[in-house]
C-alpha positions in Angstrom: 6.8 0.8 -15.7 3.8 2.5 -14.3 2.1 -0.1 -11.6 -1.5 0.9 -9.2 -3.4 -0.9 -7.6 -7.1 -1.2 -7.0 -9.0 -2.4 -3.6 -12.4 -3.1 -3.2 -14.0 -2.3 -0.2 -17.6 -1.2 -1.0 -19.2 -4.5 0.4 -21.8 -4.2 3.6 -20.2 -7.1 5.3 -23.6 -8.3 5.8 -22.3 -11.8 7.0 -18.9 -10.3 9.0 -21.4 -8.6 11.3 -18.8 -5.9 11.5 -17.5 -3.3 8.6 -14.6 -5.5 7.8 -12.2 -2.9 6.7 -11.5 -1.3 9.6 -11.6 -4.2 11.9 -7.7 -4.5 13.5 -5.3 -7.1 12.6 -2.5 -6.4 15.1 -2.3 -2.1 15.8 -3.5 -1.7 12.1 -6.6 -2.1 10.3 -7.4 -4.6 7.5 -7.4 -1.6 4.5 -4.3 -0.1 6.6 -2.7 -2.9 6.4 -3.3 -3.4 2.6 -2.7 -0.2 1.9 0.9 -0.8 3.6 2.1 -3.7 2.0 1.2 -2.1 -1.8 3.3 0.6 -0.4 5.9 -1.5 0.7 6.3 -3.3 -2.6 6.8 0.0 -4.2 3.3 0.7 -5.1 2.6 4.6 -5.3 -0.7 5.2 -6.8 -3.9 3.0 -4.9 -7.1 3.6 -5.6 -10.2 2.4 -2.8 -13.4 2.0 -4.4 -15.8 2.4 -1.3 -19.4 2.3 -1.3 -21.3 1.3 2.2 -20.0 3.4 5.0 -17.9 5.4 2.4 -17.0 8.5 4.5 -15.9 6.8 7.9 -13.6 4.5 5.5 -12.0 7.6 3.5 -11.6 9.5 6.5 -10.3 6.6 8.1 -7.4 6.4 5.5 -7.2 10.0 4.8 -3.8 10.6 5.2 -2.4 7.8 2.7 -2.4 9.4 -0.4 -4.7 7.3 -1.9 -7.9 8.0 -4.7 -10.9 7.5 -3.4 -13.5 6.5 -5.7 -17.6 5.4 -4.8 -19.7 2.5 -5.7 -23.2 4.3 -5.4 -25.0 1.6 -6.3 -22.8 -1.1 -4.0 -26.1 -2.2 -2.3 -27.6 -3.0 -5.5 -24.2 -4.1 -7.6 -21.9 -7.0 -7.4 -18.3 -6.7 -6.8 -17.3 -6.8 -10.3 -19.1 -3.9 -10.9 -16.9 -2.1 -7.9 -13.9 -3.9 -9.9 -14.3 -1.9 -13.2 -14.7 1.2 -11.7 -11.1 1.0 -10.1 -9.9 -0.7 -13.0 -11.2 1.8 -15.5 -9.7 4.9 -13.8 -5.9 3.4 -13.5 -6.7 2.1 -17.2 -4.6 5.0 -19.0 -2.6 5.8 -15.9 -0.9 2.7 -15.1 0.7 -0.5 -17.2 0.2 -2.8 -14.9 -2.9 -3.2 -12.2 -2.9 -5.2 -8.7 -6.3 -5.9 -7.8 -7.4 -7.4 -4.1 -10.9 -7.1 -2.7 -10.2 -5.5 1.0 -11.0 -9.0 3.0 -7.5 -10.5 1.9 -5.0 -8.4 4.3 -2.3 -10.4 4.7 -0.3 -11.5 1.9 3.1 -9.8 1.6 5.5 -7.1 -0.3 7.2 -9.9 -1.2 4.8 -11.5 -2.7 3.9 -8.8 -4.4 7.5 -8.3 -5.8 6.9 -11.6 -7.4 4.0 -10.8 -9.0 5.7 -7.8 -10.3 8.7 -8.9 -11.1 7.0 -12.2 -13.1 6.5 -9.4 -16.3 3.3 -11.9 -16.8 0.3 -10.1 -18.6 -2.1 -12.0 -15.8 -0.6 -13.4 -12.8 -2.2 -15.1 -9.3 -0.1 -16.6 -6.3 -0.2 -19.9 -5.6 0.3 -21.1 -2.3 0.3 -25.1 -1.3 -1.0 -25.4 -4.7 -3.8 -22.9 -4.1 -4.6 -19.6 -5.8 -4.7 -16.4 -4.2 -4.7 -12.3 -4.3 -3.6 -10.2 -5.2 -3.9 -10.6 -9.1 -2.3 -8.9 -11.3 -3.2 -7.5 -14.8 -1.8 -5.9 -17.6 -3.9 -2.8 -18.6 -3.9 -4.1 -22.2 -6.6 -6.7 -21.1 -8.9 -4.2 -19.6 -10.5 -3.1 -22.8 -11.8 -7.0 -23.2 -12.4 -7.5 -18.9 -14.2 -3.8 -18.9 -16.2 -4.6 -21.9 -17.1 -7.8 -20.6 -21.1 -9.0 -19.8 -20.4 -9.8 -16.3 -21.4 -13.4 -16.0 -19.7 -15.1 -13.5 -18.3 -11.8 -12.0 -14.1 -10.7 -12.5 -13.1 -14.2 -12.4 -15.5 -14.6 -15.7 -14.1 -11.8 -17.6 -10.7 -13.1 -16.5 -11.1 -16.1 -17.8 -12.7 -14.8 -21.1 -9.9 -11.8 -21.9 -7.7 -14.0 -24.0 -4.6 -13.8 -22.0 -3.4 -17.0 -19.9 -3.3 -17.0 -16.2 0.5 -17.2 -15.2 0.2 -18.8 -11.2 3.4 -17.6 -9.4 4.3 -19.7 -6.6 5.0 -18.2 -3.7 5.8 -19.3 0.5 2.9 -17.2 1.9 -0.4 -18.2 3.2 -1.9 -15.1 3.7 -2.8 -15.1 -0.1 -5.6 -17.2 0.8 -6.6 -15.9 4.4 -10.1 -13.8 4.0 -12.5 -12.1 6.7 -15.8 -13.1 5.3 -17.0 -14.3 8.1 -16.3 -14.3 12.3 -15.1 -17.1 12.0 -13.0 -16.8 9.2 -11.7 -13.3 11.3 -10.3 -15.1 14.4 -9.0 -17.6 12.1 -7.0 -14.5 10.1 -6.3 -13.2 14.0 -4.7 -16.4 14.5 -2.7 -17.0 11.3 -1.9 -13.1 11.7 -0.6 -13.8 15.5 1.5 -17.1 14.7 3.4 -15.7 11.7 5.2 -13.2 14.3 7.3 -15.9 15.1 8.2 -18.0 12.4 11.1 -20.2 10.9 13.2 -18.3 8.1 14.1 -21.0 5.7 17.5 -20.0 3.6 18.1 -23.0 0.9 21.5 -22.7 -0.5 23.5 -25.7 -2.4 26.8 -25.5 -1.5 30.8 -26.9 -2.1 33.5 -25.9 -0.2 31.1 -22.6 0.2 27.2 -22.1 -1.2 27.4 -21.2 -4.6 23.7 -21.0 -5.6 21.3 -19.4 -3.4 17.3 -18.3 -4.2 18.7 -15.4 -5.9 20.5 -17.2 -8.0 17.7 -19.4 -8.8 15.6 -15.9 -9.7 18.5 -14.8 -12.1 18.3 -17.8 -14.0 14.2 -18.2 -13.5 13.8 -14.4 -15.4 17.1 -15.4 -17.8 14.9 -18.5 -19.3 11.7 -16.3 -18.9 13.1 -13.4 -21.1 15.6 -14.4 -23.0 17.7 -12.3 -22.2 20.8 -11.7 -19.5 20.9 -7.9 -19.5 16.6 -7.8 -18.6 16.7 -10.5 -16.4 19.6 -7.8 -14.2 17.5 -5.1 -14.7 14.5 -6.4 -13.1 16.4 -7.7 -10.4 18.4 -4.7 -10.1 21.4 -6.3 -10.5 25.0 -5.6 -12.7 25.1 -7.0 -16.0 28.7 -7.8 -15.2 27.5 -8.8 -11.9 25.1 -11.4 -12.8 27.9 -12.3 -15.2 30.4 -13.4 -12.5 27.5 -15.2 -10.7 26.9 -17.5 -14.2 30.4 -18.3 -14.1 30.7 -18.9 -10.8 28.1 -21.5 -10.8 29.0 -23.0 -14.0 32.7 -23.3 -12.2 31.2 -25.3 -9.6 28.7 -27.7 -11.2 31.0 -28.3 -14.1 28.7 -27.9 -17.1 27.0 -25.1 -18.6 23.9 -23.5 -17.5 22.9 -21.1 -20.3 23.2 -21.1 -24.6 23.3 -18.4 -26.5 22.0 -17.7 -30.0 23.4 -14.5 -32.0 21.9 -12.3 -34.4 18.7 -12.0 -36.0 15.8 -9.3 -36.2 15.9 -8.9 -32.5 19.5 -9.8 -31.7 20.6 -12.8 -29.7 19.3 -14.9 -26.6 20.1 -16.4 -23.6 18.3 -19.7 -22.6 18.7 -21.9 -20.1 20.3 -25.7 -21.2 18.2 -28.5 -20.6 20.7 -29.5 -17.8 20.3 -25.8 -16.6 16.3 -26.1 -16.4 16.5 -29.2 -14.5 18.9 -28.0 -12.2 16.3 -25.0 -11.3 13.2 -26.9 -11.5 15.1 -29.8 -8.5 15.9 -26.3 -6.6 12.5 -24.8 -7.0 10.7 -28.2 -5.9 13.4 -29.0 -3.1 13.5 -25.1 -1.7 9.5 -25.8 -1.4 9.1 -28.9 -0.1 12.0 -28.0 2.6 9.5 -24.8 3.9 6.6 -27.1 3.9 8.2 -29.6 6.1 9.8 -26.8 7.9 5.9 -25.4 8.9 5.0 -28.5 9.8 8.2 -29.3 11.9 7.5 -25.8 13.5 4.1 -26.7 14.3 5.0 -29.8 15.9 7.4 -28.1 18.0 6.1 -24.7 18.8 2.3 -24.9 18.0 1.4 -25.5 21.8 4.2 -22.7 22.9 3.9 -19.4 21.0 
């Protein structure tokens, strides 16, 4: 599976006051920063579409191995327009796109592994029931987005390319952290300074010893979501006998069955999730996230006035 990425930064920051993409969050700047977390989620080939104050931006992340590519017309174009040209170059190189303009810094690889690993033709993150960037999008919808009039900028063409927008919930705020404005800089300064000291919530279930643990609950989320035990290990990187003795394991302990299987037909058998096996997952999912909210707040409370 071939995966880019596209990030727009051909904007004039007209109401930042600054050129956002260099400005520093921590030792890095906000495209570094970007450019780091793509690469830390396994992203090889990133392509900037710059515009105003190309050259100091391209030499300023020269040495990243990334494709430059211009806006010429950014004073005079919207951002959509910046969009396609990113999105049109990595159209026949790459099966799936990420796409962030360059004032959302601080979401995370991990979040981006979600994205990825989701197999969704059109993804967001959610966050506190919020969407987010970066998207992501299968390149067999660009013909329709690249073909698209424009009203209502990427979001319109989004909306209008026929595909459903899968929202992936994920535990990270910074989906939804941009630098518009000063204020909405210190505000990413301060979100950017807090999170270096944070609680690390681990929600396992347990018996005598846990027995299902959030990677459990992703082996049986892609298990439902494909159909199919063997795809669900590969995406996860995981043994098929492996992810086996983890099934059995749990079905051990809870005493009844999590997954069916049907045999045969045109494209062989499945693996699904029983109804007691959804609900099992869905309790997790809900409980796991409730337990991080109230874990932020509780941190908050506790630390807020200290760190």
């Amino acid at each position: 599976m071939r995966v880019g990425a596209v990030i727009v930064a051909a904007g004039m920051s007209s109401r930042m006051g600054d050129f956002k993409p260099m400005l520093n969050i921590g030792s890095i700047s906000i495209a570094q920063r970007i450019v780091a977390t793509f690469r830390q989620a396994g992203v090889t080939r990133i392509v900037v579409v710059t515009g105003y104050n190309a050259q100091q931006l391209e030499r300023h992340l020269a040495n990243n191995g990334i494709v430059f590519l211009r806006n010429e017309d950014y004073a005079g174009t919207q951002m959509f327009d910046s969009a396609k040209i990113g999105l049109s170059y990595l159209q026949d190189k790459c099966d799936r796109i990420l796409f962030t303009p360059v004032d959302i810094p601080l979401f995370t690889a991990m979040t981006v592994s979600s994205l990825l690993l989701s197999k969704a033709e059109l993804a967001c993150p959610v966050c506190m029931g919020k969407p987010g960037h970066p998207l992501l999008i299968s390149s067999s919808l660009l013909p329709r987005i690249l073909a698209d009039s424009g009203e209502g900028g990427l979001q319109g063409a989004i909306r209008r390319c026929g595909a459903e927008m899968t929202r992936i919930p994920v535990d990270d705020a910074g989906i939804l952290h941009d630098a518009d404005t000063p204020e909405d800089y210190r505000a990413l300064l301060d979100y950017h300074n807090k999170q270096l000291i944070r609680p690390e919530i681990t929600v396992s279930l347990s018996r005598e010893r846990p027995f299902f643990d959030e990677r459990t609950a992703m082996l049986l989320a892609l298990v439902e979501e494909t159909k199919s035990v063997r795809t669900a290990c590969q995406r996860m990187q995981i043994s098929y006998s492996g992810s086996w003795n983890i099934i059995h394991a749990l079905e051990s302990q809870l005493r009844f069955p999590l997954l069916e299987r049907s045999q045969g037909g045109a494209n062989g058998g499945e693996s699904r999730l029983t109804e007691k096996g959804k609900r099992l997952l869905d309790c997790y999912q809900r409980y796991a996230q409730r337990l991080r909210q109230d874990a932020a707040a509780l941190f908050e409370e506790y630390f807020g006035a200290e760190l």
